[in-house]
Backbone as a printed PyTorch tensor [residue, N CA C, xyz], in Angstrom:
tensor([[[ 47.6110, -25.6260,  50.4440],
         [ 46.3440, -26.3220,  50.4850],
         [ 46.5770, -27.7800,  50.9050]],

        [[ 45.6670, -28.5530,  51.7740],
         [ 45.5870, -29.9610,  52.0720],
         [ 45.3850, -30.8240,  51.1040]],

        [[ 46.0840, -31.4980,  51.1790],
         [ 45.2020, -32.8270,  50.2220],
         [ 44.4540, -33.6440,  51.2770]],

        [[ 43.3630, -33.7000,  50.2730],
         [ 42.2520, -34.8160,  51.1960],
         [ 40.6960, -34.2030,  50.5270]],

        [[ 39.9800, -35.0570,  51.4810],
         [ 38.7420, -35.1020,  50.9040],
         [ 37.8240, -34.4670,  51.9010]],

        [[ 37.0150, -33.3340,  51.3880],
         [ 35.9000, -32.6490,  52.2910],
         [ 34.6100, -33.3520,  52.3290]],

        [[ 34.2110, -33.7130,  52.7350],
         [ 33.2590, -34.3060,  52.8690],
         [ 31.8130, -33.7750,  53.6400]],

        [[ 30.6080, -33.6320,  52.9100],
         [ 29.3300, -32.7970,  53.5260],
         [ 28.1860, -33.7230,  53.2290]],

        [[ 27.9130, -34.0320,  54.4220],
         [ 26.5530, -34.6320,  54.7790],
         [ 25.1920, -34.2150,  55.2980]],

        [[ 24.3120, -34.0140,  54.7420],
         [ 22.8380, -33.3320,  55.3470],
         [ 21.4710, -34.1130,  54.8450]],

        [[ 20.6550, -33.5280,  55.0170],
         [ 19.1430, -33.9740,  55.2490],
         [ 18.1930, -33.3110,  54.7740]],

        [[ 17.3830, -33.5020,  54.7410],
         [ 16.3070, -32.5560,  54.3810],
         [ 15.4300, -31.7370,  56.1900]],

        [[ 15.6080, -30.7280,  56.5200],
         [ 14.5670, -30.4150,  57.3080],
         [ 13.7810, -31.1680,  58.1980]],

        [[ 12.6510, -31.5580,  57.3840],
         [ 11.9370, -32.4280,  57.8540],
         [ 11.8250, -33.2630,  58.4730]],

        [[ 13.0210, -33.9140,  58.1680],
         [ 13.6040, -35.1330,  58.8560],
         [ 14.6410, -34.9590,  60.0040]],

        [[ 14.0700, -34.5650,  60.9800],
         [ 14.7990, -33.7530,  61.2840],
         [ 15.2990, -35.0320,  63.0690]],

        [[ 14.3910, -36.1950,  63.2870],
         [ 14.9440, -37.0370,  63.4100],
         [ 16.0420, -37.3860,  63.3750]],

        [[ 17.0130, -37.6570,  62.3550],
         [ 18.4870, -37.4010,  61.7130],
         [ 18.8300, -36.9870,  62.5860]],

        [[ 19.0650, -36.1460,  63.4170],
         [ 19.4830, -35.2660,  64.3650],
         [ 19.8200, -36.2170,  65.4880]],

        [[ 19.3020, -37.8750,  65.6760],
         [ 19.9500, -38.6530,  66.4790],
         [ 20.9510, -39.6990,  66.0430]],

        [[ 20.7000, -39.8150,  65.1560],
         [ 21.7570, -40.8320,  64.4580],
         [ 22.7180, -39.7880,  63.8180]],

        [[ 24.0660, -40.8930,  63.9250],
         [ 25.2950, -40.7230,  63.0370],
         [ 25.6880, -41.4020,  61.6330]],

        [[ 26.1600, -40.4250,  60.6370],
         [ 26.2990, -41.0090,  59.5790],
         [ 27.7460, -41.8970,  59.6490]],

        [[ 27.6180, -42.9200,  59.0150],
         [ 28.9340, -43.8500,  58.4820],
         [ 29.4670, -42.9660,  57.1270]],

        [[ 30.7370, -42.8230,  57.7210],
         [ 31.7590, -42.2840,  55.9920],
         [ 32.7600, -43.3550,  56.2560]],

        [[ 32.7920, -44.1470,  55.1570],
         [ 33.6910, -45.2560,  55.0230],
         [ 34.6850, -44.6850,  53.5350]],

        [[ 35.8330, -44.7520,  53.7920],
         [ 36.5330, -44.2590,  53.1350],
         [ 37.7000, -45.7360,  52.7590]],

        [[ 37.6680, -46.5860,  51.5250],
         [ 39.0460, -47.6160,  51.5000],
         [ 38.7000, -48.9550,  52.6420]],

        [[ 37.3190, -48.9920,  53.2330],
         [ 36.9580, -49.5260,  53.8100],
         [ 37.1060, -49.4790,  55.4940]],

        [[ 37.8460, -48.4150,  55.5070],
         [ 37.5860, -47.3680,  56.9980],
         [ 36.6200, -46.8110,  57.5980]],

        [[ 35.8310, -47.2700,  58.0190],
         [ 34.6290, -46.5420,  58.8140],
         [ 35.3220, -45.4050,  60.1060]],

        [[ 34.3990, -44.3320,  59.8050],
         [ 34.3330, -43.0500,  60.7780],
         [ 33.0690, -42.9100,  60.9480]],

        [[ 32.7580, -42.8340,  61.8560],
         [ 31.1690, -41.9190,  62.6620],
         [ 31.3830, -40.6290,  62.3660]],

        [[ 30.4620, -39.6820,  61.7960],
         [ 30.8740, -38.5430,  61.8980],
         [ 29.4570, -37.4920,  61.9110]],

        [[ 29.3590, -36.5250,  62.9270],
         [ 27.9960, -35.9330,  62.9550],
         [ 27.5970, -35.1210,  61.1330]],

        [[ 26.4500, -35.1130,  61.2230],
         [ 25.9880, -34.1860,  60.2060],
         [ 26.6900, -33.3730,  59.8530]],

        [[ 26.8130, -32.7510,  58.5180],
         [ 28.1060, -31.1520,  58.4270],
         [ 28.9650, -31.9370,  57.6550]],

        [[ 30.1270, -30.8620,  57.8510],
         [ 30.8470, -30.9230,  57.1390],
         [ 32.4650, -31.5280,  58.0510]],

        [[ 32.9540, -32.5020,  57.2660],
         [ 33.9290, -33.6120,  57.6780],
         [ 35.4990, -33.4960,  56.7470]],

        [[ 36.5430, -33.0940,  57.0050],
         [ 37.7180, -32.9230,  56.3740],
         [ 38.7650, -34.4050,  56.5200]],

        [[ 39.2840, -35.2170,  55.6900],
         [ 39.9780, -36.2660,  55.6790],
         [ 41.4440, -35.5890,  54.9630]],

        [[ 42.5250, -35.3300,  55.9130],
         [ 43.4730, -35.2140,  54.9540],
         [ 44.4850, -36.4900,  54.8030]],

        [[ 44.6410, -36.6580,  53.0270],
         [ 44.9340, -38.1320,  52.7410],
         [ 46.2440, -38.0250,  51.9140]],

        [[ 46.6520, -39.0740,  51.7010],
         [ 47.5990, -38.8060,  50.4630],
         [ 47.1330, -39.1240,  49.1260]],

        [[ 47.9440, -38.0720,  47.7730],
         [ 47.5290, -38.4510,  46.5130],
         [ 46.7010, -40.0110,  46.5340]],

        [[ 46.0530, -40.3840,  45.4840],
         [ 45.4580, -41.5210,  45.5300],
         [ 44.1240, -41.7630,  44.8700]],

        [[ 43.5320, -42.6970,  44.7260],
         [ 42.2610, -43.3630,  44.4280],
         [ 41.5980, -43.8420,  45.3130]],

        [[ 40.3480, -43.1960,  45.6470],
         [ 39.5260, -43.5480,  47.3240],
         [ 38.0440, -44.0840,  46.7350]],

        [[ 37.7230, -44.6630,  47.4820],
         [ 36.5110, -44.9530,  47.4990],
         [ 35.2380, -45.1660,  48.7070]],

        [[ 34.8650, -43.9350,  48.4960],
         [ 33.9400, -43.6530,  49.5990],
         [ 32.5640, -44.1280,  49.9350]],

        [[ 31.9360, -44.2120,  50.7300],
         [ 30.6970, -44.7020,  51.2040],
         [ 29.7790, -44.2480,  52.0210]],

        [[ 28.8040, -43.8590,  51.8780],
         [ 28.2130, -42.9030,  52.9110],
         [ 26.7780, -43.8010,  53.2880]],

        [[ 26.6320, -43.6390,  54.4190],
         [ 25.0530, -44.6930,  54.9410],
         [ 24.9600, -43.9630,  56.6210]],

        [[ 23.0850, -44.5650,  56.7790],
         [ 23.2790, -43.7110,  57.8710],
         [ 22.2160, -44.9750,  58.2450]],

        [[ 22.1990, -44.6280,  60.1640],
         [ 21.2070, -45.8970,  60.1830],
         [ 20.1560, -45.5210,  60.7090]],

        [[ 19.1410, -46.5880,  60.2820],
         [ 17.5520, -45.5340,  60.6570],
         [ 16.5060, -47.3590,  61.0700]],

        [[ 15.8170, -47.1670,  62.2700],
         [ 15.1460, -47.9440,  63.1270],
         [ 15.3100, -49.5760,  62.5620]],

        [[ 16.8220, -49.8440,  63.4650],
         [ 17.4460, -51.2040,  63.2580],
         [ 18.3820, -51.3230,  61.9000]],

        [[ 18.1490, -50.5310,  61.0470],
         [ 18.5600, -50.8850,  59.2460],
         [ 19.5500, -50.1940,  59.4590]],

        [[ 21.1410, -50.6690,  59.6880],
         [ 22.5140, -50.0400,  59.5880],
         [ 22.7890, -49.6280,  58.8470]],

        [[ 22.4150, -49.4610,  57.4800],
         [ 22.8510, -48.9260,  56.1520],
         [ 21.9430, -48.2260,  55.4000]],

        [[ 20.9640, -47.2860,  55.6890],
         [ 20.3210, -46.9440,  55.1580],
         [ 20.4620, -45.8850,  54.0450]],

        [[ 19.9780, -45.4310,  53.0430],
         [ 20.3150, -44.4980,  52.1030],
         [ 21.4440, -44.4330,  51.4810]],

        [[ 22.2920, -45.7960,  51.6660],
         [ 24.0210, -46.3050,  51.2650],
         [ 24.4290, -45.5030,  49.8390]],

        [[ 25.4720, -44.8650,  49.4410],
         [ 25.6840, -44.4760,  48.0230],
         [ 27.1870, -44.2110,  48.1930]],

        [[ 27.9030, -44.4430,  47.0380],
         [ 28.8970, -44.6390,  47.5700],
         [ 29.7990, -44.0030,  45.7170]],

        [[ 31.2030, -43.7060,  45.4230],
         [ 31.5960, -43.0690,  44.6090],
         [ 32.9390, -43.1680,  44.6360]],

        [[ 34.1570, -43.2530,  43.5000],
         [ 35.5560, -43.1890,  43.7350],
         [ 36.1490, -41.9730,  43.5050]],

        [[ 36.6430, -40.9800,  44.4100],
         [ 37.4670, -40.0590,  44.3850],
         [ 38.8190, -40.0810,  43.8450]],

        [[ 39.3050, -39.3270,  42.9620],
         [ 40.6670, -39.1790,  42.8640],
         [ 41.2220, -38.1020,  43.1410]],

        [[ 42.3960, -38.2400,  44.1530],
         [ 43.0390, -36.9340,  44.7350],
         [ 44.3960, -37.2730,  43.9550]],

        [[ 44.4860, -35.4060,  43.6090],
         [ 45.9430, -35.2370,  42.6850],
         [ 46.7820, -34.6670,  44.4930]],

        [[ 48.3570, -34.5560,  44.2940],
         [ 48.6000, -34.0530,  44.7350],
         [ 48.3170, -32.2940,  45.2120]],

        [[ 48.5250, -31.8270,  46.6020],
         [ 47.7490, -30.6370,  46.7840],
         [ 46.6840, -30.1050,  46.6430]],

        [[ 45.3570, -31.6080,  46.1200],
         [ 44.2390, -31.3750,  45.9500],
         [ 43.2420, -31.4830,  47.2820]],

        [[ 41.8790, -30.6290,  46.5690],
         [ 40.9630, -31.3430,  48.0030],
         [ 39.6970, -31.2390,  47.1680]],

        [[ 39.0560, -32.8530,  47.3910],
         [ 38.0440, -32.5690,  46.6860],
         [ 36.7210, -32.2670,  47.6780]],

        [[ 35.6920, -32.4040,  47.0220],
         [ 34.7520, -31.8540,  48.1430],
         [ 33.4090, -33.2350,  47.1370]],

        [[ 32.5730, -33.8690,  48.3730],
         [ 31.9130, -34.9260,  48.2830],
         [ 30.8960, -34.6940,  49.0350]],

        [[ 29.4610, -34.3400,  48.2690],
         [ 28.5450, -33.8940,  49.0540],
         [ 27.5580, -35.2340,  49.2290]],

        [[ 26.7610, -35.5350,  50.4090],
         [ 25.5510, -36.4480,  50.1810],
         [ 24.7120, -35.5910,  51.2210]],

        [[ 23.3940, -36.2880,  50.3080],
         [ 22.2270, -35.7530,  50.9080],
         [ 21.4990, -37.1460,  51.1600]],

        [[ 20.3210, -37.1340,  52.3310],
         [ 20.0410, -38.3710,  52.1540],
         [ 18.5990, -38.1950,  51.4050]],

        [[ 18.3420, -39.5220,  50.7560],
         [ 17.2800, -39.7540,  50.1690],
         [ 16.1370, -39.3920,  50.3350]],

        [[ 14.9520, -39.0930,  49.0930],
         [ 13.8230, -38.5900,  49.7000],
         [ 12.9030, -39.8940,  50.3830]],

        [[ 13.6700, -40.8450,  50.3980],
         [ 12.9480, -42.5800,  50.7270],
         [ 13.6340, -43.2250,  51.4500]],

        [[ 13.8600, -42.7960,  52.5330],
         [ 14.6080, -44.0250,  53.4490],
         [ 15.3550, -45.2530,  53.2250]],

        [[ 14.9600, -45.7200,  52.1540],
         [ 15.5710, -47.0410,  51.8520],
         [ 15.6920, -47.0110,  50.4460]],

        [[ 15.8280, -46.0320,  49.8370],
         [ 16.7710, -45.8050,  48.3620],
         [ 18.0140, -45.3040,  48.7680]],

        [[ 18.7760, -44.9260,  47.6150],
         [ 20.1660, -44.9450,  47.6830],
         [ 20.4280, -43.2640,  48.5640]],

        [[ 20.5860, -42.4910,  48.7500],
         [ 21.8560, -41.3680,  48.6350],
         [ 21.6630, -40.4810,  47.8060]],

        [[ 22.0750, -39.2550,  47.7070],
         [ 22.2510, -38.5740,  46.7050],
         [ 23.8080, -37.4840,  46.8050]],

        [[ 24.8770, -37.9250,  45.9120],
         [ 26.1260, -38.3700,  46.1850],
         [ 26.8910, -37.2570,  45.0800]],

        [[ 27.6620, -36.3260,  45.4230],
         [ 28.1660, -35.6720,  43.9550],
         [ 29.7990, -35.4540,  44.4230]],

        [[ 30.6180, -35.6870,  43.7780],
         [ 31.8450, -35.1210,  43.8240],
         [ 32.0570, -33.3960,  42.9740]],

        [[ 32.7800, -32.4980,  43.7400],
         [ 32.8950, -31.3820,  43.1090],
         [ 34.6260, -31.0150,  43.6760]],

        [[ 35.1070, -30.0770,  43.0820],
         [ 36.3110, -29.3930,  43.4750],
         [ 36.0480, -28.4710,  43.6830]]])
């Protein structure tokens, strides 16, 4: 098994807009562009701290939420966000294994 962090980003439907913009996953203060879906980081053991934002008409950071991962060795965790039902509230952000 990899170590690293899975990472899944989506939307609601509706919004289906989303579909032109790219989300920011900032990982340790690393920014990646990465489309909607699902995103694999393989990392070493460690303490991460992730960030997820997406940008929506001019506002670079929109729906920002952000969480610290800890990866054991041979782990992979999995870090879901959804974006907000409000454009300009936070994220909705869960770590799972």
């Amino acid at each position: 098994m990899k170590t690293g962090i899975q990472i899944r980003t989506g939307f609601f439907p509706l919004a289906w807009f989303l579909f032109f913009v790219t989300p920011t996953i900032e990982i340790n203060g690393v920014r990646y562009k990465k489309s909607w879906g699902e995103s694999f980081f393989e990392l070493p053991p460690g303490e991460y701290h992730v960030r997820i934002s997406f940008p929506y008409f001019g506002k670079a950071e929109c729906g920002a939420n952000e969480v610290n991962v800890l990866v054991s060795e041979g782990q992979s965790k999995r870090v879901t966000y959804n974006m907000p039902p409000w454009m300009l509230s936070k994220g909705i952000i869960r770590i799972s294994h």
